[in-house]
mmCIF file of the C-alpha atoms, coordinates in Angstrom:
data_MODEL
# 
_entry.id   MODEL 
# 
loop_
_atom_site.group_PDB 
_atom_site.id 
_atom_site.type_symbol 
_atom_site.label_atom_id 
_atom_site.label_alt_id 
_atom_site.label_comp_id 
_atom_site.label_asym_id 
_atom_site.label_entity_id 
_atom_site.label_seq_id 
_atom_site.pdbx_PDB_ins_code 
_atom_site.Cartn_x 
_atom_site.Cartn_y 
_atom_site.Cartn_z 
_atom_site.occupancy 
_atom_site.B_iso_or_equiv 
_atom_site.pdbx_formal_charge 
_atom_site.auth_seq_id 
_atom_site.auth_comp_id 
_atom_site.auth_asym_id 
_atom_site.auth_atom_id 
_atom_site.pdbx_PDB_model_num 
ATOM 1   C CA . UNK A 1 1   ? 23.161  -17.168 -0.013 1.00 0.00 ? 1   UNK A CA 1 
ATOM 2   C CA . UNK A 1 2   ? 22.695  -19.961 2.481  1.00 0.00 ? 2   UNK A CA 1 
ATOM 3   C CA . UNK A 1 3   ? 20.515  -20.142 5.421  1.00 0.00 ? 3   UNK A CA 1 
ATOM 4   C CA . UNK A 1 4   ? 23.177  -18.722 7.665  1.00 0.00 ? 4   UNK A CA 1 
ATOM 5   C CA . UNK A 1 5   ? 23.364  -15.380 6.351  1.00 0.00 ? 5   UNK A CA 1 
ATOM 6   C CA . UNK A 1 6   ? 20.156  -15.111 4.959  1.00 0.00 ? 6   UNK A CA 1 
ATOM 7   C CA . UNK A 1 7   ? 18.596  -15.347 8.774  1.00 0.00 ? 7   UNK A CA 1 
ATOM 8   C CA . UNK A 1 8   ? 22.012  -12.900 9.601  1.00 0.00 ? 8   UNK A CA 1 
ATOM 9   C CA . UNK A 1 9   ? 21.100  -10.579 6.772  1.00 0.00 ? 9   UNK A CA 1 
ATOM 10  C CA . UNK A 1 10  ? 17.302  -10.397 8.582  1.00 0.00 ? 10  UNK A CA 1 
ATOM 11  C CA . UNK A 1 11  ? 18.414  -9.742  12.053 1.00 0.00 ? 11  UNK A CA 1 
ATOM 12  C CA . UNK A 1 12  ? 20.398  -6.821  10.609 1.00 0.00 ? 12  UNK A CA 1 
ATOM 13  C CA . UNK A 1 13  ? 17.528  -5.436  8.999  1.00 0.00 ? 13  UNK A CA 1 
ATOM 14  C CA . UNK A 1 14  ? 15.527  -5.816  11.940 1.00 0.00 ? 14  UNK A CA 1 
ATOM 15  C CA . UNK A 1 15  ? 17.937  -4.102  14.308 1.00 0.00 ? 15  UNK A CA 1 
ATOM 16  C CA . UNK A 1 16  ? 17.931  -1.437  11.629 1.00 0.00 ? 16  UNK A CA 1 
ATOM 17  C CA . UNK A 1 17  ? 14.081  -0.862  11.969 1.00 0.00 ? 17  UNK A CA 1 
ATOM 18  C CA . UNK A 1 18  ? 13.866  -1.451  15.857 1.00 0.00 ? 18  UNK A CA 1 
ATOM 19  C CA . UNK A 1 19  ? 16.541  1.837   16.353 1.00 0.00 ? 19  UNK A CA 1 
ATOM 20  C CA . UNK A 1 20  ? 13.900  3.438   15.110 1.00 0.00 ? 20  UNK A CA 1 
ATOM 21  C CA . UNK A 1 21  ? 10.868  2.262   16.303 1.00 0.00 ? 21  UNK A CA 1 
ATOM 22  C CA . UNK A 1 22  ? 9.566   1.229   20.180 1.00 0.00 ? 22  UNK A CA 1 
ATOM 23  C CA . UNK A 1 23  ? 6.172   0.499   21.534 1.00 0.00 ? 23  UNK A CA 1 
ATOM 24  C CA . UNK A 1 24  ? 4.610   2.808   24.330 1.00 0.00 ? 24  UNK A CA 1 
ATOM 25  C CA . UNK A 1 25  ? 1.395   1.852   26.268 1.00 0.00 ? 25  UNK A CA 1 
ATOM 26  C CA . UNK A 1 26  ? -0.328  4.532   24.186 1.00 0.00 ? 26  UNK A CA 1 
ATOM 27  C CA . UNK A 1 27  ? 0.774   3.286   20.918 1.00 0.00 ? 27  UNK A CA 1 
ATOM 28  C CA . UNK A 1 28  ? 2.391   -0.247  21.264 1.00 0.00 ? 28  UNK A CA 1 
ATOM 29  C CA . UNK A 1 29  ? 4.614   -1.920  18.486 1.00 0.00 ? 29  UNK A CA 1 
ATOM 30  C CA . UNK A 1 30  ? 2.730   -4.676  16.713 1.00 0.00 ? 30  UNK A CA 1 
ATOM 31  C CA . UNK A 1 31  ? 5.185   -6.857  15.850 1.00 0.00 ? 31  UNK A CA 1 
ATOM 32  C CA . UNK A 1 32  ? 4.673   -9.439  13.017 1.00 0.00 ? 32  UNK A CA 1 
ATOM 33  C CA . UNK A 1 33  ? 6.597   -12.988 13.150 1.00 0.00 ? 33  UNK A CA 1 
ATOM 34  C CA . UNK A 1 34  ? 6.505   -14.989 10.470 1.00 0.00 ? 34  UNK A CA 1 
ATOM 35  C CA . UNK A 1 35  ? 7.363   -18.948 9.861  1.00 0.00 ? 35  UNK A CA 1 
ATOM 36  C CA . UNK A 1 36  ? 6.863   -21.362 6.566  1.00 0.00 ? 36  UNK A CA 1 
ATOM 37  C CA . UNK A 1 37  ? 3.533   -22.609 8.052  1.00 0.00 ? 37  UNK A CA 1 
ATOM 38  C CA . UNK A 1 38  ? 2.258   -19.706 10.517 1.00 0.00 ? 38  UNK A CA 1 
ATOM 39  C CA . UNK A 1 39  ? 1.865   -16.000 11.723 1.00 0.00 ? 39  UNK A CA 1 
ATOM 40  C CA . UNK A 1 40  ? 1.894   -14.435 14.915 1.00 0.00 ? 40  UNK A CA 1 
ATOM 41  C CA . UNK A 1 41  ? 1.240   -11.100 16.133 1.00 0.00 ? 41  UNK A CA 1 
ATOM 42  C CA . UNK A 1 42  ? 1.285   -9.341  19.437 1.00 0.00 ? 42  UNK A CA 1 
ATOM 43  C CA . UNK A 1 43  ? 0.751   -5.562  20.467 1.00 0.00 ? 43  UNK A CA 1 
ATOM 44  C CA . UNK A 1 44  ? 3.967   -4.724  22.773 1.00 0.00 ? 44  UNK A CA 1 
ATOM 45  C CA . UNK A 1 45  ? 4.864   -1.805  25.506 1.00 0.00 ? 45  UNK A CA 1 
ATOM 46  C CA . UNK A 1 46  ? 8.435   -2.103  24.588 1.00 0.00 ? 46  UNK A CA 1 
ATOM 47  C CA . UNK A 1 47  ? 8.471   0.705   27.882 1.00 0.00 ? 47  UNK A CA 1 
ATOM 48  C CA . UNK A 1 48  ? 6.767   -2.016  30.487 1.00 0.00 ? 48  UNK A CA 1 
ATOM 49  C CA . UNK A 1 49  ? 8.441   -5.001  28.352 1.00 0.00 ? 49  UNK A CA 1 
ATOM 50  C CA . UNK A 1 50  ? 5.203   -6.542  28.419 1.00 0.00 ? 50  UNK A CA 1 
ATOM 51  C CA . UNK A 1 51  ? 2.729   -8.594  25.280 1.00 0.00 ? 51  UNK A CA 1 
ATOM 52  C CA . UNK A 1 52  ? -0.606  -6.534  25.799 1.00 0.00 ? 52  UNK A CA 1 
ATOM 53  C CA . UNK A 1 53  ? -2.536  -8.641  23.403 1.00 0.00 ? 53  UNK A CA 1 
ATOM 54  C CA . UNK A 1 54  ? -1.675  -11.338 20.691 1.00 0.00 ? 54  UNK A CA 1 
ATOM 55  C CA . UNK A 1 55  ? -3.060  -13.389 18.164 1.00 0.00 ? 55  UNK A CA 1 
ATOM 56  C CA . UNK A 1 56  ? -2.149  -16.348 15.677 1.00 0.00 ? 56  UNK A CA 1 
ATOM 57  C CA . UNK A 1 57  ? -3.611  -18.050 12.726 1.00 0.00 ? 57  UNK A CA 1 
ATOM 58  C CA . UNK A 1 58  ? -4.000  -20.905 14.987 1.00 0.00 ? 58  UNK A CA 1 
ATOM 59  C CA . UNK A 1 59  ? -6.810  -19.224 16.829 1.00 0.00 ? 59  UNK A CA 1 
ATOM 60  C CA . UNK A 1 60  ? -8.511  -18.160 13.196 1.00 0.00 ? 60  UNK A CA 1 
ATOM 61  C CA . UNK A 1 61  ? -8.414  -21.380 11.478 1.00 0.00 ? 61  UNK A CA 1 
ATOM 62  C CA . UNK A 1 62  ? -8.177  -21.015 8.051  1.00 0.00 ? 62  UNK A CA 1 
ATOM 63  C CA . UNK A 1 63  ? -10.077 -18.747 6.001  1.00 0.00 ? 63  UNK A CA 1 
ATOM 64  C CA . UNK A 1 64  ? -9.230  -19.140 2.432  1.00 0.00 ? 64  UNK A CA 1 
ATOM 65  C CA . UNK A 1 65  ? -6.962  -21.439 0.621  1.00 0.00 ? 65  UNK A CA 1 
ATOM 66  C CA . UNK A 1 66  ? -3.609  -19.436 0.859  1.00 0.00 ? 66  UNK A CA 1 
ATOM 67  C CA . UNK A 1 67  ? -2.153  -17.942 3.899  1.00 0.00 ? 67  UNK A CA 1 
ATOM 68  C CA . UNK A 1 68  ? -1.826  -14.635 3.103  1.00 0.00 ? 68  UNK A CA 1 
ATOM 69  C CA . UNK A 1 69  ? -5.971  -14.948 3.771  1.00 0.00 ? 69  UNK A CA 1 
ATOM 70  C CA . UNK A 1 70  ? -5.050  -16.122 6.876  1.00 0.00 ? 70  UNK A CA 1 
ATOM 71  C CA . UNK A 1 71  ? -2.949  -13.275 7.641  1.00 0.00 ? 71  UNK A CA 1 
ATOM 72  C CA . UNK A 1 72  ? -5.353  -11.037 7.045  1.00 0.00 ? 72  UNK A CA 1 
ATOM 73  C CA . UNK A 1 73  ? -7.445  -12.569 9.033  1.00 0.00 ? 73  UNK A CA 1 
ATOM 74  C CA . UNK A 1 74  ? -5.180  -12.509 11.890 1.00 0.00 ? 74  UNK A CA 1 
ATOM 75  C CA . UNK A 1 75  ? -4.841  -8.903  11.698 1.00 0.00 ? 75  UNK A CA 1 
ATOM 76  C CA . UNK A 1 76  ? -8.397  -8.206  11.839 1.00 0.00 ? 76  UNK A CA 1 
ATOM 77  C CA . UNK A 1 77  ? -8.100  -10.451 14.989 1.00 0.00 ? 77  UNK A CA 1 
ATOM 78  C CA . UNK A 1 78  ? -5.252  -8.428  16.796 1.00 0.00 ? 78  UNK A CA 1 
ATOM 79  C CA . UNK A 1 79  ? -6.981  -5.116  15.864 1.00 0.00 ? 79  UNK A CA 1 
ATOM 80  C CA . UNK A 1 80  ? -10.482 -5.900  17.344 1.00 0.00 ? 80  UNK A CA 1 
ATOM 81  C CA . UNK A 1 81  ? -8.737  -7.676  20.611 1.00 0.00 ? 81  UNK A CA 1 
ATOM 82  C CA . UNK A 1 82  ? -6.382  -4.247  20.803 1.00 0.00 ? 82  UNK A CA 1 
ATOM 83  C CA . UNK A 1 83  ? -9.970  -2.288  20.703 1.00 0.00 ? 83  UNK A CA 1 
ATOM 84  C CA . UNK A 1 84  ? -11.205 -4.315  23.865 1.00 0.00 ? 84  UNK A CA 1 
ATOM 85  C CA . UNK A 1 85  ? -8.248  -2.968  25.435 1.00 0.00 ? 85  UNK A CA 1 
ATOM 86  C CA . UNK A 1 86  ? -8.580  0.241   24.611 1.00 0.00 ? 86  UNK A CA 1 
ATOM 87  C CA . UNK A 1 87  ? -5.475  0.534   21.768 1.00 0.00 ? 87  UNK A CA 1 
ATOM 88  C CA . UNK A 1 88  ? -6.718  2.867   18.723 1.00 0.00 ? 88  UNK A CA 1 
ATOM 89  C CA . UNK A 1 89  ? -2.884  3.254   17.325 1.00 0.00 ? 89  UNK A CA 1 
ATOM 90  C CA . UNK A 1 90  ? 0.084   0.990   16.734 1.00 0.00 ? 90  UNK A CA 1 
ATOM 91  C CA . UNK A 1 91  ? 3.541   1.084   15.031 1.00 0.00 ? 91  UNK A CA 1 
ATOM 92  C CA . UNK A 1 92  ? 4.035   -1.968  12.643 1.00 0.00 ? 92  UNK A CA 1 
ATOM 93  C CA . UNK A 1 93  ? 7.354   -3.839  13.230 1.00 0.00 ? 93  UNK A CA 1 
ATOM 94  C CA . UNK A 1 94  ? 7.539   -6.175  9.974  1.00 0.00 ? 94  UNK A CA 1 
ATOM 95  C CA . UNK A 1 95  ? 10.849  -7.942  11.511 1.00 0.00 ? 95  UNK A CA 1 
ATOM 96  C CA . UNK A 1 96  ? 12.877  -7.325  9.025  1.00 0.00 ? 96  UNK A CA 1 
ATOM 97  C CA . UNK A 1 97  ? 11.154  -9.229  6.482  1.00 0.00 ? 97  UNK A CA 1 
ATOM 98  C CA . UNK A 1 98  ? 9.671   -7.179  3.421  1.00 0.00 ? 98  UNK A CA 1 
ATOM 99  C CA . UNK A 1 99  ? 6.724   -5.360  3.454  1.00 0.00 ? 99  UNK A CA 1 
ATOM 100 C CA . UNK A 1 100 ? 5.048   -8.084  0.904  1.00 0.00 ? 100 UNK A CA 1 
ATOM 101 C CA . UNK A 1 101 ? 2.484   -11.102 1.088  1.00 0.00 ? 101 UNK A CA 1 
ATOM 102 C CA . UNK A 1 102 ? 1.367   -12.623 4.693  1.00 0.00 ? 102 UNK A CA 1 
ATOM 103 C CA . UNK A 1 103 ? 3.232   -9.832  6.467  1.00 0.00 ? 103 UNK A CA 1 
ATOM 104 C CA . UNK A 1 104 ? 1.336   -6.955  4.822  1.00 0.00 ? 104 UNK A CA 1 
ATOM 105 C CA . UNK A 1 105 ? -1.935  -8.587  4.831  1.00 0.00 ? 105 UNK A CA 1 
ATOM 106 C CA . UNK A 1 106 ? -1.586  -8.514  8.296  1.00 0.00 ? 106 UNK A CA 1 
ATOM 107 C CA . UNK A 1 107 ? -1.027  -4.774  8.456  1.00 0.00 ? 107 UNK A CA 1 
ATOM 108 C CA . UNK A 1 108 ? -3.818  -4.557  5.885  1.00 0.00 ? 108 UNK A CA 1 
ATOM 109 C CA . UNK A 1 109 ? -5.861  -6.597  7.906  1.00 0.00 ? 109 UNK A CA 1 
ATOM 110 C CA . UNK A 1 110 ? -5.455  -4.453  11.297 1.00 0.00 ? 110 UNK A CA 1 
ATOM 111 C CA . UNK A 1 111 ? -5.843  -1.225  8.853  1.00 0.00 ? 111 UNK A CA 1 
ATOM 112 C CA . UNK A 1 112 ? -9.805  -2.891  8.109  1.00 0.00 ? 112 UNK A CA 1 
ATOM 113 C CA . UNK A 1 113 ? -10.897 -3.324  11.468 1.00 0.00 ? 113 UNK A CA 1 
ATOM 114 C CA . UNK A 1 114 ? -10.111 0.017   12.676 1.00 0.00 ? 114 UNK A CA 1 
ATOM 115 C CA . UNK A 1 115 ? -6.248  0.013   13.777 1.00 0.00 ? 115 UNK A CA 1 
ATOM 116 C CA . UNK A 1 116 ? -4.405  3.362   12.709 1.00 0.00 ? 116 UNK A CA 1 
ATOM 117 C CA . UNK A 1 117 ? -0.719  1.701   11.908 1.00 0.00 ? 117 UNK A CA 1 
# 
């Protein structure tokens, strides 16, 4: 499978999970995007098309010697920063990727600070 499909083959599964999901002020869609070297995730009102809050493991620094510790870390950051603004729930949007490594630990991470996903 070369790159071409195998990013094709994602954005299929991810249109298959967004049908099914959206984000609503009340309980916005934390959507997880992953690259080789980072994570990002942001809490979005898919109804007002707006990012209420985000975080990346830019802002955390690192916090163990793999990523997936990073990860985690960055969901603990994203749940605390959605408590400020008054988010208790969220629907997870894993982008089509697996449920597996960095983009669990986020979810995993969120889960431990409070976040009901």
């Amino acid at each position: 499978m070369n790159a071409k499909t195998k990013r094709q083959a994602r954005v299929r599964r991810h249109s298959r999970v967004r049908k099914k999901i959206a984000g609503t002020a009340a309980r916005p869609r934390l959507a997880v995007y992953r690259s080789n070297r980072h994570i990002y995730a942001q809490l979005i009102d898919d109804r007002d098309a707006s990012t209420i809050v985000a975080a990346t493991d830019a802002e955390v620094g690192t916090t163990g010697p793999g990523k997936v510790d990073a990860a985690k870390a960055v969901g603990k950051l994203i749940a605390s920063r959605a408590k400020e603004a008054g988010i208790e729930r969220a629907v997870f949007d894993r982008g089509g990727r697996l449920y597996h490594g960095r983009v669990a630990a986020v979810a995993e991470g969120a889960r431990e600070e409070g976040l009901q996903i």
